[in-house]
OpenMM code with the backbone's topology and positions (N, CA, C; nanometers):
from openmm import Vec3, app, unit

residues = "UNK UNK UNK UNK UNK UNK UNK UNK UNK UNK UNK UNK UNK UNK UNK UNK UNK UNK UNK UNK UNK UNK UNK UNK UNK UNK UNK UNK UNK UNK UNK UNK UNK UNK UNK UNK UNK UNK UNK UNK UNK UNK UNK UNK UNK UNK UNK UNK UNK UNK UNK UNK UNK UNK UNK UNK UNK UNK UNK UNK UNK UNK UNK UNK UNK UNK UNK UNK UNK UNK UNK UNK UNK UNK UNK UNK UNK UNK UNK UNK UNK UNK UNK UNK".split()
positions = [
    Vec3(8.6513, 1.0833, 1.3095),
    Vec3(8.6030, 1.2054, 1.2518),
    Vec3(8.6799, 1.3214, 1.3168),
    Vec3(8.7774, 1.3936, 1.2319),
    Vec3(8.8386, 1.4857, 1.3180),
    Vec3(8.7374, 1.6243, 1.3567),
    Vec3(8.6399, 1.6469, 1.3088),
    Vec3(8.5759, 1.7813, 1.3227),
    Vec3(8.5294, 1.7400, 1.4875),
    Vec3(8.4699, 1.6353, 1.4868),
    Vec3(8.4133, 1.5648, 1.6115),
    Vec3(8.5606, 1.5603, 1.7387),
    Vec3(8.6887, 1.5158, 1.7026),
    Vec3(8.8189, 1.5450, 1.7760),
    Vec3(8.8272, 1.6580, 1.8180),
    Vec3(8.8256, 1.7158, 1.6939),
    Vec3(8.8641, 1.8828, 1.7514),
    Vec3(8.7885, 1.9465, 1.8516),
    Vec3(8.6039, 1.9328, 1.8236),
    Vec3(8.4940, 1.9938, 1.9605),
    Vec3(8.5277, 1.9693, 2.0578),
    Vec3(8.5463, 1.8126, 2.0915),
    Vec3(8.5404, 1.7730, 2.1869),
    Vec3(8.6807, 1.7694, 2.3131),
    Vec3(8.8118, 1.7989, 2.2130),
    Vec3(8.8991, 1.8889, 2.2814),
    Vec3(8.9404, 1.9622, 2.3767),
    Vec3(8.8018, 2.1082, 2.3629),
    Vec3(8.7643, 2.1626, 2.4665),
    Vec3(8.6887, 2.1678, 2.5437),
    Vec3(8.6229, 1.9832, 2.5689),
    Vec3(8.5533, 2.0544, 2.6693),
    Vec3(8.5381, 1.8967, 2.7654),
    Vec3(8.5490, 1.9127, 2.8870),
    Vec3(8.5551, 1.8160, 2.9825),
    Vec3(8.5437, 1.6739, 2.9540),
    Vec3(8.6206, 1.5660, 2.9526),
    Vec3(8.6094, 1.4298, 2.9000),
    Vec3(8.4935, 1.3392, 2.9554),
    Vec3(8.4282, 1.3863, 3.0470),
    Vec3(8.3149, 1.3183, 3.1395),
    Vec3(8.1861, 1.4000, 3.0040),
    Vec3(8.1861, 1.4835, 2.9559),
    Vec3(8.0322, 1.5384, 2.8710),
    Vec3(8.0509, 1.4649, 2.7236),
    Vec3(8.1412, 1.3987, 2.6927),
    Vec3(8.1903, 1.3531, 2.5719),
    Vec3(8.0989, 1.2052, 2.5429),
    Vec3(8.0359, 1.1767, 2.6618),
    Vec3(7.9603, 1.0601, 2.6066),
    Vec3(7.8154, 1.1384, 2.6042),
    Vec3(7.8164, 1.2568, 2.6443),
    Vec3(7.6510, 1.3204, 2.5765),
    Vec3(7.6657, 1.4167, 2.4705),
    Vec3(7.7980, 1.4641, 2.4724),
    Vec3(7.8437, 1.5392, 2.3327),
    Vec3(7.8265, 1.4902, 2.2259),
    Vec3(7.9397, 1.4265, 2.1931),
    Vec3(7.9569, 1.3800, 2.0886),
    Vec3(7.8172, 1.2940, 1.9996),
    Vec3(7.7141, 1.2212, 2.0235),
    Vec3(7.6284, 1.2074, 1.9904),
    Vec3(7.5670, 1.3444, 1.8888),
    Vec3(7.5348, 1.4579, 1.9506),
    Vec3(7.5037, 1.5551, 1.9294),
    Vec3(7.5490, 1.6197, 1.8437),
    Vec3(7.6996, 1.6131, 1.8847),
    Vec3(7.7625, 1.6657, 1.7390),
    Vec3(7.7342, 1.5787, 1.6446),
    Vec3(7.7777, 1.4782, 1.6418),
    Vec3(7.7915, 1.4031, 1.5506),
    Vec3(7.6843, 1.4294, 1.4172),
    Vec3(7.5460, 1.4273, 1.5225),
    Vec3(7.3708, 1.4642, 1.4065),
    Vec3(7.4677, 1.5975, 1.3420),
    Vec3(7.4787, 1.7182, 1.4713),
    Vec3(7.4942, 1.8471, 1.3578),
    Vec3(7.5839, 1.8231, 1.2689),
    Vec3(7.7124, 1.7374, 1.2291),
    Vec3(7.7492, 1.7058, 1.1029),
    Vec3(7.6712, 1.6829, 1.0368),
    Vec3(7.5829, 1.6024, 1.0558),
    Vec3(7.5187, 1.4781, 0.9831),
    Vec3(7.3497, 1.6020, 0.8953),
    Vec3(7.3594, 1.7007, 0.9926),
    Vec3(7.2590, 1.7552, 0.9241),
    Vec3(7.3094, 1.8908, 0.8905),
    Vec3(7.4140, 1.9350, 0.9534),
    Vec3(7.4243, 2.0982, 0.9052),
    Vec3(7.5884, 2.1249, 0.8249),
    Vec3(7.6481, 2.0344, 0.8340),
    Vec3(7.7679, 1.9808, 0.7479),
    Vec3(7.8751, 2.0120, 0.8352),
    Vec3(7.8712, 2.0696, 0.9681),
    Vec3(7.9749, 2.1321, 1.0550),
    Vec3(7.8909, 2.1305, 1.1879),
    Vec3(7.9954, 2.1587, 1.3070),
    Vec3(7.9469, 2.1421, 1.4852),
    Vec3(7.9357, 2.2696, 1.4842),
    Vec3(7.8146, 2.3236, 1.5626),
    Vec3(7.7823, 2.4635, 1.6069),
    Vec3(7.7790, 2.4409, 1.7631),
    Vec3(7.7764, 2.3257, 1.8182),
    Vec3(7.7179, 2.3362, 1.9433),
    Vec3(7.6078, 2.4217, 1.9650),
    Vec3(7.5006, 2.3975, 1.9487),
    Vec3(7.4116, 2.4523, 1.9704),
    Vec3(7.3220, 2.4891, 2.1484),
    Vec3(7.3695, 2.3649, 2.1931),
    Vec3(7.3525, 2.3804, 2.3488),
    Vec3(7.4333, 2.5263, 2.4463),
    Vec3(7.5495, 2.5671, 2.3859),
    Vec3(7.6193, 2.6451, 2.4314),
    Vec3(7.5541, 2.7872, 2.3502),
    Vec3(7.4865, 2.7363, 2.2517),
    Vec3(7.4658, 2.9404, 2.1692),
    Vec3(7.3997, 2.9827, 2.3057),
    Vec3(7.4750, 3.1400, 2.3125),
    Vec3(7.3534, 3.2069, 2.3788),
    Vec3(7.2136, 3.2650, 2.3413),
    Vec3(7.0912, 3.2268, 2.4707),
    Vec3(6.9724, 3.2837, 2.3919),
    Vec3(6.9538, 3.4141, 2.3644),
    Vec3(6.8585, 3.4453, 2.3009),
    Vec3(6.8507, 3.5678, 2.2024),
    Vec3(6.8757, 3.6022, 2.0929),
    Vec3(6.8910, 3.7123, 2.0276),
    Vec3(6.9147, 3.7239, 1.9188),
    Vec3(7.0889, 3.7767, 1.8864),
    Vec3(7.1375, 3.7295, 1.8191),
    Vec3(7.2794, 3.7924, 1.7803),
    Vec3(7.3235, 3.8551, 1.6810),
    Vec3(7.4048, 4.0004, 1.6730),
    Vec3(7.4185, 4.0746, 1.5719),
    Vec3(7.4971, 4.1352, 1.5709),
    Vec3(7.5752, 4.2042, 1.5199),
    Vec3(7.6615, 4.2594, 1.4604),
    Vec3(7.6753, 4.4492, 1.4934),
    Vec3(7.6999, 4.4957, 1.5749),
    Vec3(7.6878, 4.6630, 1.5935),
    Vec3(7.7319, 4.7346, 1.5196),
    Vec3(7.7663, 4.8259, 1.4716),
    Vec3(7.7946, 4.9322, 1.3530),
    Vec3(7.9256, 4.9314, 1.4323),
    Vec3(7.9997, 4.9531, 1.3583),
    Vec3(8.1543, 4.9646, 1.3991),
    Vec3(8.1925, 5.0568, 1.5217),
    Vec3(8.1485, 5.1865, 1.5032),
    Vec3(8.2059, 5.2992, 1.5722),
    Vec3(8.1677, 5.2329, 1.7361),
    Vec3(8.0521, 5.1691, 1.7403),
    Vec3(8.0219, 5.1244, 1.9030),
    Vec3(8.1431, 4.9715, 1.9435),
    Vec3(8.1917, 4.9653, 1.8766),
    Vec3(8.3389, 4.8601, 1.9345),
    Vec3(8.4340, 4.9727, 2.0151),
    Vec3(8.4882, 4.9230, 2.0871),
    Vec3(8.6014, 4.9954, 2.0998),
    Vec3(8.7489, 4.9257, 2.0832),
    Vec3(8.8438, 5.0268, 2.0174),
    Vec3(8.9639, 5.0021, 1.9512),
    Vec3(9.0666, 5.0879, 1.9417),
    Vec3(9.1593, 5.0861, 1.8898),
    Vec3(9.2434, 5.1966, 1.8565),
    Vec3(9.2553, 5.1665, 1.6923),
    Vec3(9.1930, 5.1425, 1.6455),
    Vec3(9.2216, 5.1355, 1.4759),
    Vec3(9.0641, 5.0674, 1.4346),
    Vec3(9.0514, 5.1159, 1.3271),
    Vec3(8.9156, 5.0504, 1.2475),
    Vec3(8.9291, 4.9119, 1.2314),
    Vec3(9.0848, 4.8749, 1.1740),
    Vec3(9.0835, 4.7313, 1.1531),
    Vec3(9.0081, 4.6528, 1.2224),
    Vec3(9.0667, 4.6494, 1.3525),
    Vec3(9.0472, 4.6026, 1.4772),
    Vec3(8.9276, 4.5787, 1.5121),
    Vec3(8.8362, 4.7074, 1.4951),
    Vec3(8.6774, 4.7198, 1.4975),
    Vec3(8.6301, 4.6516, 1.3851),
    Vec3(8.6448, 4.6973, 1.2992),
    Vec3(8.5974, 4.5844, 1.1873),
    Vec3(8.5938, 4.4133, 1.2056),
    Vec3(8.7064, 4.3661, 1.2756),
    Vec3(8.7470, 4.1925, 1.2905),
    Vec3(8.6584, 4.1912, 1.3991),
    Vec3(8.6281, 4.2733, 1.4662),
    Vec3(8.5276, 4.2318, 1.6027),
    Vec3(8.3399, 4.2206, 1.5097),
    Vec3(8.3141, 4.3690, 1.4650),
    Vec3(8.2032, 4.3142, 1.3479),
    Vec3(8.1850, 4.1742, 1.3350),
    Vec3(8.3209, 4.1701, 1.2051),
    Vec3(8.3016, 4.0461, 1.1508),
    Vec3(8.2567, 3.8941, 1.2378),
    Vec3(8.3297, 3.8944, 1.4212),
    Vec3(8.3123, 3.8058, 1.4858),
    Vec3(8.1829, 3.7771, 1.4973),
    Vec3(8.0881, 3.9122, 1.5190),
    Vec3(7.9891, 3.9224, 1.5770),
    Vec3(7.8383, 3.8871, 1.4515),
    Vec3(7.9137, 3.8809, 1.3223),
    Vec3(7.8216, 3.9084, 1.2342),
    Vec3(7.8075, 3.7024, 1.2054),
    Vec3(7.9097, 3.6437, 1.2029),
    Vec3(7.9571, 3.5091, 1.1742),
    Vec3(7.8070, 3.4706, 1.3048),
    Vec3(7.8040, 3.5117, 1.4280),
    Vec3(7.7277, 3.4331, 1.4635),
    Vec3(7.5697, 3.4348, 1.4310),
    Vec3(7.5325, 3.5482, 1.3715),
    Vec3(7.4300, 3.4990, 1.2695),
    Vec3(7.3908, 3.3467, 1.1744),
    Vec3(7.5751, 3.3231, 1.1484),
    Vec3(7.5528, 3.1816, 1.0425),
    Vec3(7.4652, 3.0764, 1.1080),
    Vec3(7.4835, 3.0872, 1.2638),
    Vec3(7.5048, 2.9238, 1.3370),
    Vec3(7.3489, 2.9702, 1.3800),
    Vec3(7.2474, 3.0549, 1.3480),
    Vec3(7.1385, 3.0346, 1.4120),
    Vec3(7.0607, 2.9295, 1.3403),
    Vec3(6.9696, 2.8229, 1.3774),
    Vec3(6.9173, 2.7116, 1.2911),
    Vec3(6.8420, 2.7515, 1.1971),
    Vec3(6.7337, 2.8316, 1.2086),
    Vec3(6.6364, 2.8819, 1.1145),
    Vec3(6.7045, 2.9755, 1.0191),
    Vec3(6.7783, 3.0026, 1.0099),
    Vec3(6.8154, 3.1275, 0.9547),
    Vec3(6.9330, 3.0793, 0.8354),
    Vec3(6.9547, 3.1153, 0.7422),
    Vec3(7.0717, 3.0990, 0.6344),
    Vec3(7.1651, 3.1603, 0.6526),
    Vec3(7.2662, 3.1301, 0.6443),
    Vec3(7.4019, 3.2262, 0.6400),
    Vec3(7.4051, 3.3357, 0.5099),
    Vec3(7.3606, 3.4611, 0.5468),
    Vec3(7.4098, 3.5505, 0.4170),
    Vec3(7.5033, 3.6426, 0.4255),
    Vec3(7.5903, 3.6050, 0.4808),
    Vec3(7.7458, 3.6937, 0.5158),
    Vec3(7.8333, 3.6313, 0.3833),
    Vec3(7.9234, 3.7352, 0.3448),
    Vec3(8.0080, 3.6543, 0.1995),
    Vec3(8.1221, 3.5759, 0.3279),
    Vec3(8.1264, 3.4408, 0.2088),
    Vec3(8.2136, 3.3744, 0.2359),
    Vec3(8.1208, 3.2494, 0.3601),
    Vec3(8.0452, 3.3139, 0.3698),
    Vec3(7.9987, 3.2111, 0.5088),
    Vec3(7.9388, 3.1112, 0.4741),
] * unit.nanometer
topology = app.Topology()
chain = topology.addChain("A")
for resn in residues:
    res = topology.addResidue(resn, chain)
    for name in ("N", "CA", "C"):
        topology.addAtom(name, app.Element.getBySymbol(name[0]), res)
């Protein structure tokens, strides 16, 4: 399973026999690996642009967007970002 190759990639070859299990379900139930052990707790969101700092909007904007994507990976919650 390459999605399962790719996670496990980054991260120490000794956690790969308690990883991969894990991932494996979140394929099996959410169609993709979120690692969920690693989200941080709380809530995650997205700040109004002007509070990034940048030298161009673009820039601020792609940070948004980073910040808004992790909304997708919360469990209870649906992804309603376009494209997500």
């Amino acid at each position: 399973m390459i999605a399962l190759q790719n996670a496990l990639r980054y991260l120490s070859e000794d956690l790969h026999a308690v990883l991969a299990p894990e991932f494996v379900q979140e394929i099996r139930d959410r169609g993709r690996i979120y690692a969920y052990r690693y989200r941080p707790a709380g809530r995650l969101y997205g700040k109004p642009v002007h509070e990034y700092k940048g030298n161009c909007l673009e820039g601020k904007a792609f940070q948004v967007m980073i910040d808004r994507r992790g909304l997708c990976t919360e469990p209870s919650t649906p992804c309603s970002t376009p494209g997500g």
